[in-house]
gemmi code that builds the backbone of each chain (N, CA, C; Angstrom):
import gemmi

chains = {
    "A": [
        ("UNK", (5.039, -17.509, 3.994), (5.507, -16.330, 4.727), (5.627, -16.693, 6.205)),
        ("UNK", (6.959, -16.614, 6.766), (6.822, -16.708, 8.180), (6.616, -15.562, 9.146)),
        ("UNK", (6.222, -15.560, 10.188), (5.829, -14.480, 11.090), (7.015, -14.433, 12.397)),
        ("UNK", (7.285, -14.006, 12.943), (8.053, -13.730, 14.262), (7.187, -13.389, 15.745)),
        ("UNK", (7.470, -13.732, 16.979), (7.174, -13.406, 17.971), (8.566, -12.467, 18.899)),
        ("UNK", (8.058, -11.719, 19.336), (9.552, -11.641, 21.121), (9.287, -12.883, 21.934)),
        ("UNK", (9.634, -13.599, 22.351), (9.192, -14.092, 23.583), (10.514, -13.864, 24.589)),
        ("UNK", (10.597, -14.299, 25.557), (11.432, -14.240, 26.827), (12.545, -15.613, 26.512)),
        ("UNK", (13.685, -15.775, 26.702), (14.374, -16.811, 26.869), (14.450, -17.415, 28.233)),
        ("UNK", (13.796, -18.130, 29.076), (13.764, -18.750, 29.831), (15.004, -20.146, 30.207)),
        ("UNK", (15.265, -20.346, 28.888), (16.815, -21.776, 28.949), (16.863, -21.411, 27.769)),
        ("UNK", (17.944, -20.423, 27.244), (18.301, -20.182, 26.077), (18.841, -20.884, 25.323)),
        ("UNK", (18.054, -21.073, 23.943), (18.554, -22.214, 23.031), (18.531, -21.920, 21.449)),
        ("UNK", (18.627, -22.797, 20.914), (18.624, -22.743, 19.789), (17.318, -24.292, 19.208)),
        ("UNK", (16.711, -24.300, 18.932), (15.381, -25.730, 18.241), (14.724, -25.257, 17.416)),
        ("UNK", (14.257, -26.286, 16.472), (13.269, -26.240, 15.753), (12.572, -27.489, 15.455)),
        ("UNK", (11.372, -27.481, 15.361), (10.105, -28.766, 15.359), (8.944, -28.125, 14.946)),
        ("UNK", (7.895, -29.555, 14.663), (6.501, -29.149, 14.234), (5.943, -29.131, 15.892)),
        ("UNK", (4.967, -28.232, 15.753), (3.952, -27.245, 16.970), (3.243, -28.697, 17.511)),
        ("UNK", (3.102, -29.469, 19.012), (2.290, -29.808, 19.146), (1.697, -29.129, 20.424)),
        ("UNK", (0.444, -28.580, 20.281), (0.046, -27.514, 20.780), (-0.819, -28.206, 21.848)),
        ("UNK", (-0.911, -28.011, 22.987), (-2.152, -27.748, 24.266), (-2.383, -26.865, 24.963)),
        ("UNK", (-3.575, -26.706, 25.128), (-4.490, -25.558, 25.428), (-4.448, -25.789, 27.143)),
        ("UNK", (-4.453, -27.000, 27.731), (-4.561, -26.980, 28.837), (-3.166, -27.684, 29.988)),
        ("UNK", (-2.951, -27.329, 30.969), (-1.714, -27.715, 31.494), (-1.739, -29.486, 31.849)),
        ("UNK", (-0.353, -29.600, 31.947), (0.319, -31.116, 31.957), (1.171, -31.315, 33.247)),
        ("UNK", (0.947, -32.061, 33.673), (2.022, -32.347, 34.823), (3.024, -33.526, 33.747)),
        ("UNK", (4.431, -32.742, 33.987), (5.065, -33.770, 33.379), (6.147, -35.370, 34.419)),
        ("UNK", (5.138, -35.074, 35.501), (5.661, -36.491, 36.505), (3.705, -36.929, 36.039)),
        ("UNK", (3.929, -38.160, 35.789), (2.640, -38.888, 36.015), (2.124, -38.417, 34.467)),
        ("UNK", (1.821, -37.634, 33.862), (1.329, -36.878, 32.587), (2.072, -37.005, 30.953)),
        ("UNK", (3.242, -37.483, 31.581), (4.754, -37.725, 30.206), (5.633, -38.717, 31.058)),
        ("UNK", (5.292, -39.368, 29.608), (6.669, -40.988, 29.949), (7.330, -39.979, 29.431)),
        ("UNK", (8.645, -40.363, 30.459), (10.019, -39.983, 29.760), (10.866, -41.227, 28.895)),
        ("UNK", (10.435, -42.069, 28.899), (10.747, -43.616, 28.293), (10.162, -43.497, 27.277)),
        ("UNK", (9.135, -43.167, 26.806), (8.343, -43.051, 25.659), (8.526, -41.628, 24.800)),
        ("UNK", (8.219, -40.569, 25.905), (8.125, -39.029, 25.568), (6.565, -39.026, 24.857)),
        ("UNK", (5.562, -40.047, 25.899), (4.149, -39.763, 25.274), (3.336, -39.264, 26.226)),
        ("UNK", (2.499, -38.507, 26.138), (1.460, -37.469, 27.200), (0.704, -38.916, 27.528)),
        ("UNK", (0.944, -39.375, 28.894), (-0.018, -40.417, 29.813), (-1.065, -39.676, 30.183)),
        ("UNK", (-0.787, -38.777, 30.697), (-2.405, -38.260, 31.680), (-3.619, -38.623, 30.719)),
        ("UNK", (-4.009, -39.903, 30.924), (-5.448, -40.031, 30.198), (-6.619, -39.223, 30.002)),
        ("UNK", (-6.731, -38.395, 30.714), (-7.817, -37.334, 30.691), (-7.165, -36.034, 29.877)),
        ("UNK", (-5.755, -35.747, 29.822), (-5.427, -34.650, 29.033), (-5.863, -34.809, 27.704)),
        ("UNK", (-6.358, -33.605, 26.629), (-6.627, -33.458, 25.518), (-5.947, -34.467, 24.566)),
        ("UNK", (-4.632, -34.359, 24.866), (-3.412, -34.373, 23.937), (-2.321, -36.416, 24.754)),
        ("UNK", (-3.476, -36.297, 25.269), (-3.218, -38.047, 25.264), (-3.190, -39.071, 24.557)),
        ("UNK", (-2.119, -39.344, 24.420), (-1.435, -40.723, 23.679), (-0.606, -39.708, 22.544)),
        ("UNK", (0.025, -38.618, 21.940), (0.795, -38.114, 21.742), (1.647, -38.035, 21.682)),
        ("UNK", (2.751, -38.278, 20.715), (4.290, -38.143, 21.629), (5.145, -36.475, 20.881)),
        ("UNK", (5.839, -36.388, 22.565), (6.300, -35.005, 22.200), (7.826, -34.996, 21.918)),
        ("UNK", (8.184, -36.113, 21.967), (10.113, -36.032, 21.059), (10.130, -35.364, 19.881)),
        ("UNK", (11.029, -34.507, 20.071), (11.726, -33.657, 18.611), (10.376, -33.093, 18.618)),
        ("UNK", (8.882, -32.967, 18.981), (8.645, -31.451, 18.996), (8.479, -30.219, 19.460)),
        ("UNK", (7.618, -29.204, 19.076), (7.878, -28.032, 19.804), (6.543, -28.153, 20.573)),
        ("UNK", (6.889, -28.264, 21.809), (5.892, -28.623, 22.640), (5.348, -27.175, 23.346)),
        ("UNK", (3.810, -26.941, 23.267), (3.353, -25.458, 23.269), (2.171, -25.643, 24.539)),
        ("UNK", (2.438, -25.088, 25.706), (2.058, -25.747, 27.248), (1.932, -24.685, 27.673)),
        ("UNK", (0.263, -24.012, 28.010), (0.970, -23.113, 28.772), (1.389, -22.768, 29.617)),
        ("UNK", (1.278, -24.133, 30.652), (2.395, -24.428, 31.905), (1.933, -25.513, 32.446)),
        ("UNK", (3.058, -25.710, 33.234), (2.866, -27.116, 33.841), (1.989, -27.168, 35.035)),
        ("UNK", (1.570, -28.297, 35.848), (0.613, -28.615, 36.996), (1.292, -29.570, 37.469)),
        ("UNK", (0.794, -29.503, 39.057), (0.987, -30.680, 39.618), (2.738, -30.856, 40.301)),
        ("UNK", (3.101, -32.201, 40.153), (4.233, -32.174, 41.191), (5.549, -31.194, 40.681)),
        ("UNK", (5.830, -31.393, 41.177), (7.663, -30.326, 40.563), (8.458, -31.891, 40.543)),
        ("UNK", (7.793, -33.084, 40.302), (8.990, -33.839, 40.379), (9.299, -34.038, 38.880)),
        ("UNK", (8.002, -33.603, 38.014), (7.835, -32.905, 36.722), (9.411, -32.612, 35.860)),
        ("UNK", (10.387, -31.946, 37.050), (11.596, -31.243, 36.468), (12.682, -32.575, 36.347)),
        ("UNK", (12.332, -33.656, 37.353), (13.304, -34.974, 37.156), (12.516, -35.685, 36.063)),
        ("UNK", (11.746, -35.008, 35.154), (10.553, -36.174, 34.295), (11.455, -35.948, 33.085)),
        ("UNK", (11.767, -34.714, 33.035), (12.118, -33.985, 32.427), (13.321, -34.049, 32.176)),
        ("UNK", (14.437, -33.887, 32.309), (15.628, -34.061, 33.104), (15.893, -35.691, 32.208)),
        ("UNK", (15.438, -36.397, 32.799), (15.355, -38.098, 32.502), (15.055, -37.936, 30.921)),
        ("UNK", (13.839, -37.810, 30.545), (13.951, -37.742, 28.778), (14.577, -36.779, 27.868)),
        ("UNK", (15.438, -35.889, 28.553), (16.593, -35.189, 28.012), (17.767, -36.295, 27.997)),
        ("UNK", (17.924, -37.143, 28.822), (19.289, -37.940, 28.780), (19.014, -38.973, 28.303)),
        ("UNK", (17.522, -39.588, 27.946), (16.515, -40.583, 27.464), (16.873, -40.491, 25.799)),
        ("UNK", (16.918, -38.956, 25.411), (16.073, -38.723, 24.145), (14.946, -38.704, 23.801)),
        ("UNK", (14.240, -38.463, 24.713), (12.860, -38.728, 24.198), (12.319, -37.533, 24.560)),
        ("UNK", (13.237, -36.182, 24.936), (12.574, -34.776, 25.426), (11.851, -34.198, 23.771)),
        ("UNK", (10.693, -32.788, 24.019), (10.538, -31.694, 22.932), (11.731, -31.784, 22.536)),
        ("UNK", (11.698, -30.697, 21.444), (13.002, -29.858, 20.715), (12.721, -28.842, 21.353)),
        ("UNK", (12.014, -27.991, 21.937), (11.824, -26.928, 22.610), (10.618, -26.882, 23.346)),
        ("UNK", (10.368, -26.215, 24.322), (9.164, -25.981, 24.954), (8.599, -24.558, 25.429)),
        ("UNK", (7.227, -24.169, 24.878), (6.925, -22.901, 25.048), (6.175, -22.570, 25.641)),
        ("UNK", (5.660, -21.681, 26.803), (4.789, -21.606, 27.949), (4.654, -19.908, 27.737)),
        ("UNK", (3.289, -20.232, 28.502), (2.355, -18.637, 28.500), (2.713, -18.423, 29.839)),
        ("UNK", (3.934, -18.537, 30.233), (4.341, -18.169, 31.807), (5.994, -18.369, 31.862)),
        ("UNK", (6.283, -18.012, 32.666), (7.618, -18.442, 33.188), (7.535, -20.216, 33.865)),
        ("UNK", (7.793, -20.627, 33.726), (7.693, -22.115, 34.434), (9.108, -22.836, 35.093)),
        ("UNK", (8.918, -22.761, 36.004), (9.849, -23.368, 36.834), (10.094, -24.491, 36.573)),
        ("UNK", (9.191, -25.153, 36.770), (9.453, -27.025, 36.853), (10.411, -27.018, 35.313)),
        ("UNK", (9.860, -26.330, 33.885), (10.300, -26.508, 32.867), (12.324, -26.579, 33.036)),
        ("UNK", (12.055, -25.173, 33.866), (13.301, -24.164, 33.555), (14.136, -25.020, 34.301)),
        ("UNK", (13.909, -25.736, 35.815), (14.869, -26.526, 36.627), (15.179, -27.518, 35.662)),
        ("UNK", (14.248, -28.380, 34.879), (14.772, -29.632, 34.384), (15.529, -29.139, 33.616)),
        ("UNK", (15.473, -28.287, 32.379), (16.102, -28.185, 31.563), (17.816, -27.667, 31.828)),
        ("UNK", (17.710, -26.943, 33.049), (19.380, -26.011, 33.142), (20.035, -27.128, 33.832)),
        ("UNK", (19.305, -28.215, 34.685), (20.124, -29.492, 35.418), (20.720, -30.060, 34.191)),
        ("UNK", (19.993, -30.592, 33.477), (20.397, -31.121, 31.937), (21.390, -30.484, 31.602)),
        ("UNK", (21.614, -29.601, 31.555), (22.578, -29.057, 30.644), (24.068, -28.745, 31.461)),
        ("UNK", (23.472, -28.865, 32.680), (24.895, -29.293, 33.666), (25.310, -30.733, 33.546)),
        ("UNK", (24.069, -32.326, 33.506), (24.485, -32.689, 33.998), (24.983, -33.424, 32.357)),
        ("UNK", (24.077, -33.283, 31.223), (24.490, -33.715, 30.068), (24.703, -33.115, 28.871)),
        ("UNK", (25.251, -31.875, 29.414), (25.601, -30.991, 28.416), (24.494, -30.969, 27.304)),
        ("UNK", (23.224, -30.980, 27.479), (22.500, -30.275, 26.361), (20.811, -30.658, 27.214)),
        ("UNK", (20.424, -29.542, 26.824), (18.781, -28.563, 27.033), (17.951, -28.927, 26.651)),
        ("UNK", (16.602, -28.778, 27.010), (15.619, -28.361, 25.819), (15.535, -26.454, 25.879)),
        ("UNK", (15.314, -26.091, 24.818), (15.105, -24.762, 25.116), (13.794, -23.959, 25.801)),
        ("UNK", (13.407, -23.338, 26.343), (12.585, -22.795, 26.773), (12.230, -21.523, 27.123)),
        ("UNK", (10.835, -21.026, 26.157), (10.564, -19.744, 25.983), (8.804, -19.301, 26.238)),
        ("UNK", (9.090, -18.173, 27.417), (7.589, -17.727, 27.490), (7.320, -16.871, 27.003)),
        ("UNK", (6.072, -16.767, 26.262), (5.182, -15.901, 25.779), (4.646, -15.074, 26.165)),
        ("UNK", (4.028, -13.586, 26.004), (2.710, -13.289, 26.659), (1.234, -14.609, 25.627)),
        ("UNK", (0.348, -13.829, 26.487), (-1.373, -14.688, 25.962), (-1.241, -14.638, 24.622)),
        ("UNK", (-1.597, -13.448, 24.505), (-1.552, -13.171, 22.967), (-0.880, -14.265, 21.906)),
        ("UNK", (0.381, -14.224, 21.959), (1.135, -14.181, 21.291), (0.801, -16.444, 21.403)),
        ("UNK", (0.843, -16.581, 22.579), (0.937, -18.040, 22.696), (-0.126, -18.382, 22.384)),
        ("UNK", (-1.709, -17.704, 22.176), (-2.390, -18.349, 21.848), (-2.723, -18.115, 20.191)),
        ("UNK", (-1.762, -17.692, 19.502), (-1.804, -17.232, 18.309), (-0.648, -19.157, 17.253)),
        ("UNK", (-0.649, -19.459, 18.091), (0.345, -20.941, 17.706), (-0.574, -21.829, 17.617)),
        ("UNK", (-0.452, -22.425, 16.557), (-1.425, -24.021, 16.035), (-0.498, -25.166, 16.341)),
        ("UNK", (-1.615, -26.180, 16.644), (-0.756, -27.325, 15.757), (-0.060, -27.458, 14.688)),
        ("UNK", (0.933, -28.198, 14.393), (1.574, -28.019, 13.241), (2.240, -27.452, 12.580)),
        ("UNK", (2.344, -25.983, 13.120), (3.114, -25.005, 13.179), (4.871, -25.516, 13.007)),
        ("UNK", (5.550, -25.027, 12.147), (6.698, -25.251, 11.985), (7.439, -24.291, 12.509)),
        ("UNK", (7.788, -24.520, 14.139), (8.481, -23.208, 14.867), (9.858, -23.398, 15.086)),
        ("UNK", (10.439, -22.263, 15.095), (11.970, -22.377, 15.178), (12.357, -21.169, 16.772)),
        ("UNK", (12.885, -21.929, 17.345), (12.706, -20.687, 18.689), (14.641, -20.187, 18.280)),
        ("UNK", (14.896, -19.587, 18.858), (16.398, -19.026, 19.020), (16.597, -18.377, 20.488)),
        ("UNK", (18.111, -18.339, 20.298), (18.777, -17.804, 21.640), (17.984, -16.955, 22.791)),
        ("UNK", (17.585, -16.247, 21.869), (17.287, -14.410, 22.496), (15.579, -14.847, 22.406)),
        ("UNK", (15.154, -15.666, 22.523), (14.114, -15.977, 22.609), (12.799, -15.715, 21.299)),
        ("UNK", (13.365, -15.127, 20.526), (12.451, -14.938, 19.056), (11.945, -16.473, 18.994)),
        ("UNK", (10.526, -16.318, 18.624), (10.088, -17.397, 17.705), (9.760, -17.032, 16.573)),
        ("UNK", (9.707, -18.144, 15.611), (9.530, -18.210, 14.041), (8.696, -18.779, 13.833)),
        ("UNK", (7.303, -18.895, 13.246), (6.370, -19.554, 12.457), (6.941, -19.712, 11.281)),
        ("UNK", (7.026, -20.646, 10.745), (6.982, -21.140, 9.204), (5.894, -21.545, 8.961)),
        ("UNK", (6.182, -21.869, 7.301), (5.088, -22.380, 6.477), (4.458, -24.185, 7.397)),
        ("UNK", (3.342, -24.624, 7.441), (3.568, -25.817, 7.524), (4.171, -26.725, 6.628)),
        ("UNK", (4.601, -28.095, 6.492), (5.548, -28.687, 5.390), (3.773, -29.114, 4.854)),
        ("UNK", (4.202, -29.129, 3.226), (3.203, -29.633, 2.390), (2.789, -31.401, 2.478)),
    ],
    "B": [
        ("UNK", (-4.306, -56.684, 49.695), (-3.927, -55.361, 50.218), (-2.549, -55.090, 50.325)),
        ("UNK", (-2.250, -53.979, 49.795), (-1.073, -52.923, 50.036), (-1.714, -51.816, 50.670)),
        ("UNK", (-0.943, -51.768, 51.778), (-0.655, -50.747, 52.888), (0.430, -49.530, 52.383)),
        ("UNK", (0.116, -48.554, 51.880), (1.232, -47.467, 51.591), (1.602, -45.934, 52.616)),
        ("UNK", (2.757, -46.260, 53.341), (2.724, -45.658, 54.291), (4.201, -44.739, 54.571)),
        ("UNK", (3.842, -44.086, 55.619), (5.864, -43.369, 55.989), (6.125, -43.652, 57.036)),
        ("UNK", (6.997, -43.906, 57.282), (7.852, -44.069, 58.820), (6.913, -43.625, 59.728)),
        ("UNK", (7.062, -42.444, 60.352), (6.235, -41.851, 61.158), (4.572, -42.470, 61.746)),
        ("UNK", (3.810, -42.574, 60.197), (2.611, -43.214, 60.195), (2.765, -44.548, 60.782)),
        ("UNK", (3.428, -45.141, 59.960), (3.655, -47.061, 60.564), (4.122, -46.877, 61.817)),
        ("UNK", (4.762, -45.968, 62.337), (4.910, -46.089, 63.924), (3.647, -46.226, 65.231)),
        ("UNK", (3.242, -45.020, 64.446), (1.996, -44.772, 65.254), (0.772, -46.308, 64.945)),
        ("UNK", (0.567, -46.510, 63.911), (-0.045, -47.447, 63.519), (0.651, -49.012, 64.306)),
        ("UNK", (1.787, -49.438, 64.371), (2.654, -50.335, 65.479), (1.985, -50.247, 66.677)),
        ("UNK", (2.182, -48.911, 67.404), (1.626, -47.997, 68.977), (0.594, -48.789, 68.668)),
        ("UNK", (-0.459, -48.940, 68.004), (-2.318, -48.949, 68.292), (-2.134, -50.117, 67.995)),
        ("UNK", (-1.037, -51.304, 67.993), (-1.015, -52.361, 67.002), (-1.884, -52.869, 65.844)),
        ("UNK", (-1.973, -52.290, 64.668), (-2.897, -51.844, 63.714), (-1.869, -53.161, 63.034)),
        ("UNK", (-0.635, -53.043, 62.971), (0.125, -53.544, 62.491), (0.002, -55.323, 62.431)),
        ("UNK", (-0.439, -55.714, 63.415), (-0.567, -57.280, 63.258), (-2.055, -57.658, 62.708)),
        ("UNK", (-2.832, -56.117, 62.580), (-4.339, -57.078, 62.093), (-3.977, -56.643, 60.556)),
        ("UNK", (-3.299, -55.591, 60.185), (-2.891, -55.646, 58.862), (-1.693, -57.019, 58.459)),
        ("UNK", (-1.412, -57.430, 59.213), (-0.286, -58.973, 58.830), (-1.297, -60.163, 58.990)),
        ("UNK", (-2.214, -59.918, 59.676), (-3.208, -61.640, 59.914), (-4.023, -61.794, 58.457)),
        ("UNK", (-4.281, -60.537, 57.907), (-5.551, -60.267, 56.747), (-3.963, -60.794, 55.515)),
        ("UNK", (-2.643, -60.694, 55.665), (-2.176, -60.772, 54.718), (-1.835, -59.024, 53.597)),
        ("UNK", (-1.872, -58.121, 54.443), (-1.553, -56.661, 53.472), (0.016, -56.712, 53.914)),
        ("UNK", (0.231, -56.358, 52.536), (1.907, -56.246, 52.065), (1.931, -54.452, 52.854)),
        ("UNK", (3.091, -53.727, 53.525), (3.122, -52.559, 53.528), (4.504, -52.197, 52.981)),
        ("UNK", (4.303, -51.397, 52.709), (5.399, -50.380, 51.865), (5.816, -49.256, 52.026)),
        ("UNK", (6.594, -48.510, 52.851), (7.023, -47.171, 53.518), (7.751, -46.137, 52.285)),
        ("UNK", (7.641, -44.630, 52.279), (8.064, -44.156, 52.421), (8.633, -43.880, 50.353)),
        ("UNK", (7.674, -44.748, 49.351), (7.379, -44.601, 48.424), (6.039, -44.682, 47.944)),
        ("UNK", (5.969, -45.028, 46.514), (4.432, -44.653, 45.781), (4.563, -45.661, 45.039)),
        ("UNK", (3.742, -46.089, 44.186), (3.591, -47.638, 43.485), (3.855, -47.109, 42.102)),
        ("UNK", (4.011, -45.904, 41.858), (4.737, -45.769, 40.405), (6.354, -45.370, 40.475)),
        ("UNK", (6.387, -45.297, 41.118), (8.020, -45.605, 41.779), (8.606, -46.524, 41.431)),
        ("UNK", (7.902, -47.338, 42.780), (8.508, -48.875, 42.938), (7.451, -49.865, 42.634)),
        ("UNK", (7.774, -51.091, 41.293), (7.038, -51.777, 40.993), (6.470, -52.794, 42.324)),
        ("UNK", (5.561, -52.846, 42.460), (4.562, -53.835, 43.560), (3.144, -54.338, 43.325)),
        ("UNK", (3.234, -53.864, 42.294), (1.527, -54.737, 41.433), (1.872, -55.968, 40.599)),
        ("UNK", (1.511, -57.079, 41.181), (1.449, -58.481, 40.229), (0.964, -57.922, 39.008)),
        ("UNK", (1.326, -58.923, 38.357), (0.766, -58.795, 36.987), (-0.758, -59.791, 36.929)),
        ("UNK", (-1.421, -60.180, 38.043), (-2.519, -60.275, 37.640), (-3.496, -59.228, 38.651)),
        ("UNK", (-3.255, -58.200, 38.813), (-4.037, -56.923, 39.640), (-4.263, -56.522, 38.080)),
        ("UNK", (-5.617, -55.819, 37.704), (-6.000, -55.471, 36.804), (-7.097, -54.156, 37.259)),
        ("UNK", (-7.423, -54.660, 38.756), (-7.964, -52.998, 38.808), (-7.554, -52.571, 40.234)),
        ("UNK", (-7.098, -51.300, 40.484), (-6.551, -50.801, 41.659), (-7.698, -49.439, 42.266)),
        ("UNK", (-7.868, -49.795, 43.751), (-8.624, -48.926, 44.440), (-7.888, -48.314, 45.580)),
        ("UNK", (-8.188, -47.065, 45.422), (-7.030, -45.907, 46.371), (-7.879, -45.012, 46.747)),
        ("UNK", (-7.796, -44.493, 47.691), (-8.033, -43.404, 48.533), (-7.462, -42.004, 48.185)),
        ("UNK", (-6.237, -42.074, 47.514), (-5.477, -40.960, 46.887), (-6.067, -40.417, 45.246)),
        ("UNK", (-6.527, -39.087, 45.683), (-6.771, -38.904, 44.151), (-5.828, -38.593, 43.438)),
        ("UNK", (-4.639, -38.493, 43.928), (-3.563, -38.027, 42.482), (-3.063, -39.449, 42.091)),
        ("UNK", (-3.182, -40.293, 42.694), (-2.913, -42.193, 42.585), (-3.700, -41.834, 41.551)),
        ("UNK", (-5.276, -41.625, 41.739), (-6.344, -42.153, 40.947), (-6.322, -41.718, 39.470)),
        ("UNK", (-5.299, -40.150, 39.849), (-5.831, -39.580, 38.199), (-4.389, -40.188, 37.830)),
        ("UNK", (-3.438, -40.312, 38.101), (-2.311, -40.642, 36.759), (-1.988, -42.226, 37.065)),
        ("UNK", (-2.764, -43.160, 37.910), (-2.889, -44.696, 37.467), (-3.014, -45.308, 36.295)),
        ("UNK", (-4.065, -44.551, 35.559), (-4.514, -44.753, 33.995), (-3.229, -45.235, 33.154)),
        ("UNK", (-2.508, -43.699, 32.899), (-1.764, -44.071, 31.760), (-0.315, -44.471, 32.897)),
        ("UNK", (-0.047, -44.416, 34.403), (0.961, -44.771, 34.780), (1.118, -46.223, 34.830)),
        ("UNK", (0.381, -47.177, 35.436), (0.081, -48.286, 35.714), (-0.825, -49.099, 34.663)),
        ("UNK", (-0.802, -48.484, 33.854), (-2.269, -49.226, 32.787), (-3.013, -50.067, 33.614)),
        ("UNK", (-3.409, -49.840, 34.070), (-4.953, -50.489, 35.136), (-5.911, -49.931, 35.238)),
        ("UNK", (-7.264, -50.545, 35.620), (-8.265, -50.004, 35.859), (-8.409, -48.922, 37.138)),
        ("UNK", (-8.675, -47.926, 37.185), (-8.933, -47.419, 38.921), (-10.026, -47.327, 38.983)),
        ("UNK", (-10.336, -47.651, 40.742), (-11.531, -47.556, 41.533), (-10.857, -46.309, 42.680)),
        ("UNK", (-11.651, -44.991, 42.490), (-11.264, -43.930, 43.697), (-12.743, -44.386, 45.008)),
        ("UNK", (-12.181, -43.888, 46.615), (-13.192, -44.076, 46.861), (-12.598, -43.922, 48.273)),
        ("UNK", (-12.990, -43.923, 49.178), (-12.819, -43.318, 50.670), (-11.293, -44.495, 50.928)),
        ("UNK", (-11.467, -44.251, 52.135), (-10.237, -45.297, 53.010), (-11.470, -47.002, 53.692)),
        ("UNK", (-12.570, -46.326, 53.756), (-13.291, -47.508, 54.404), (-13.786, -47.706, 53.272)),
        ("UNK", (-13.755, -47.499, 52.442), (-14.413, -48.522, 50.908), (-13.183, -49.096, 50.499)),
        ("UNK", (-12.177, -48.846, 50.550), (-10.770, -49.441, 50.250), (-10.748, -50.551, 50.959)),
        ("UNK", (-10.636, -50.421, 52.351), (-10.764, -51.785, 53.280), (-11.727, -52.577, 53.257)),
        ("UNK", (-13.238, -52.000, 53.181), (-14.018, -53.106, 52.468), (-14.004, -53.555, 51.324)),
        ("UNK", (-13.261, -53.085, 50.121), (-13.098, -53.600, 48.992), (-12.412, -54.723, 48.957)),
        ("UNK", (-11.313, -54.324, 50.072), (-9.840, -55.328, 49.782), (-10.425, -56.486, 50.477)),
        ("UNK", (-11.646, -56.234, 51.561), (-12.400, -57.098, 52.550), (-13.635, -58.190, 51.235)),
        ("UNK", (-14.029, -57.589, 50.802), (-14.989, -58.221, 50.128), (-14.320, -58.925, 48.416)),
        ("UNK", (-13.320, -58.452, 48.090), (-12.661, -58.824, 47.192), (-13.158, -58.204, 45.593)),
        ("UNK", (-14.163, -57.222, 45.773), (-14.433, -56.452, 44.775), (-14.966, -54.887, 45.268)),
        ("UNK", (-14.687, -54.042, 44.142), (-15.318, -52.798, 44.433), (-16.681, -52.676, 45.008)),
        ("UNK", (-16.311, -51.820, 46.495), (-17.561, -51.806, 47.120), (-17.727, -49.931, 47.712)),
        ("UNK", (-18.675, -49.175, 47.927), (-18.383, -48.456, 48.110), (-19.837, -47.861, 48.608)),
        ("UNK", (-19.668, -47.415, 49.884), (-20.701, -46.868, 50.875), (-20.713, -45.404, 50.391)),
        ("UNK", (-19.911, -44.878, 50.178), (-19.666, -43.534, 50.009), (-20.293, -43.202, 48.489)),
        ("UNK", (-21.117, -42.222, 48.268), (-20.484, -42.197, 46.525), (-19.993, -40.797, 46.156)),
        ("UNK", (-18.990, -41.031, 45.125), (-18.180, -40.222, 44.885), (-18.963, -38.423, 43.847)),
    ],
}
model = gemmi.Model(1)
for chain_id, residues in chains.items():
    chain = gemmi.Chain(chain_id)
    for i, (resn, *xyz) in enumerate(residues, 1):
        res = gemmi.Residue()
        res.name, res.seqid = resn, gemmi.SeqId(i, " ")
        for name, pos in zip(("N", "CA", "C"), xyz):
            atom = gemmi.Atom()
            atom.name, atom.element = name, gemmi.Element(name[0])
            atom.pos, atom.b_iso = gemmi.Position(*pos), 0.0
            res.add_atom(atom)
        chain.add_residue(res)
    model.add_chain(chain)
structure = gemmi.Structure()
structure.add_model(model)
structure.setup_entities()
């Protein structure tokens, strides 16, 4: 049985990926190879990780805003989420992603939550975000 | 030693001529970037000591090296004594 959220469309998109979820914020300059698309910050939870093709669940970013060129770079890399979901509005997210899509015609999508709702997402979670910002829980795959 | 600095700073540092006792000791300086930027670590530096704590926290997985955090005068005596030394503790 899948469940639904509202969330906000922040870089309206269309993705779907398995949930890799953190509880605590990431700077994505210094924190995520964009060459790799793996969480560096050695002290973050969710270090040595890689977040390509998934739904990366943050509930916001820290640290520099150069974060949005980190970003930006493993969108044209390939090595960005399939989507990214924050318990906030996030800037750094929202700049990298809408440059991208000027400068290489394609996004990651990005959608905020309220608390609730974002801290109701697991790992593993098979989420599907859309346009208008709905998210989808699915089943996990067996 | 690497000297990491901006225009402005290295000027003033020139003024006090800071600049030729950092060239007699042999420190490389570098204006106006950051060392995960622009590559400037040999490949036999294996542990790096900085004064900067945001150097210190994303060195780890940026630079795969060891870090030593620690004042500006434990830096210069480090780079002085040729191993981590540190008057201060953190």
């Amino acid at each position: 049985m899948s469940r639904r959220l509202q969330g906000r469309a922040v870089v309206p998109g269309r993705a779907e990926g398995v949930a890799l979820v953190c509880r605590e914020p990431l700077s994505l300059w210094g924190g995520f190879n964009p060459r790799t698309g793996e969480i560096v910050d050695r002290r973050h939870a969710q270090s040595g990780q890689v977040a390509t093709g998934r739904v990366l669940v943050l509930p916001r970013t820290k640290g520099s805003s150069t974060g949005s060129a980190c970003l930006l770079e493993s969108i044209r890399a390939g090595t960005a989420p399939a989507a990214i979901i924050t318990a906030e509005v996030d800037a750094i997210v929202a700049l990298g992603s809408i440059v991208a899509d000027e400068l290489y015609g394609r996004c990651v999508p990005a959608v905020a939550l309220d608390a609730e709702s974002f801290a109701s997402l697991r790992d593993g979670d098979v989420i599907a975000v859309a346009p208008d910002g709905t998210v989808t829980i699915g089943e996990p795959p067996c | 030693m690497i000297v990491i600095s901006c225009t402005q700073s290295w000027a003033l540092a020139q003024r006090a001529g800071f600049d030729r006792v950092l060239a007699e000791f042999g420190a490389r300086v570098t204006l106006d970037t950051c060392m995960f930027h622009t590559p400037m670590l040999g490949g036999e530096v294996r542990t790096v000591m900085t004064n900067s704590g945001k150097c210190a926290y994303y060195a780890p997985g940026e630079l795969d090296r060891k870090v030593a955090f620690g004042s500006l005068a434990d830096c210069v005596r480090s780079a002085v004594l040729g191993r981590v030394h540190r008057e201060e503790q953190p």
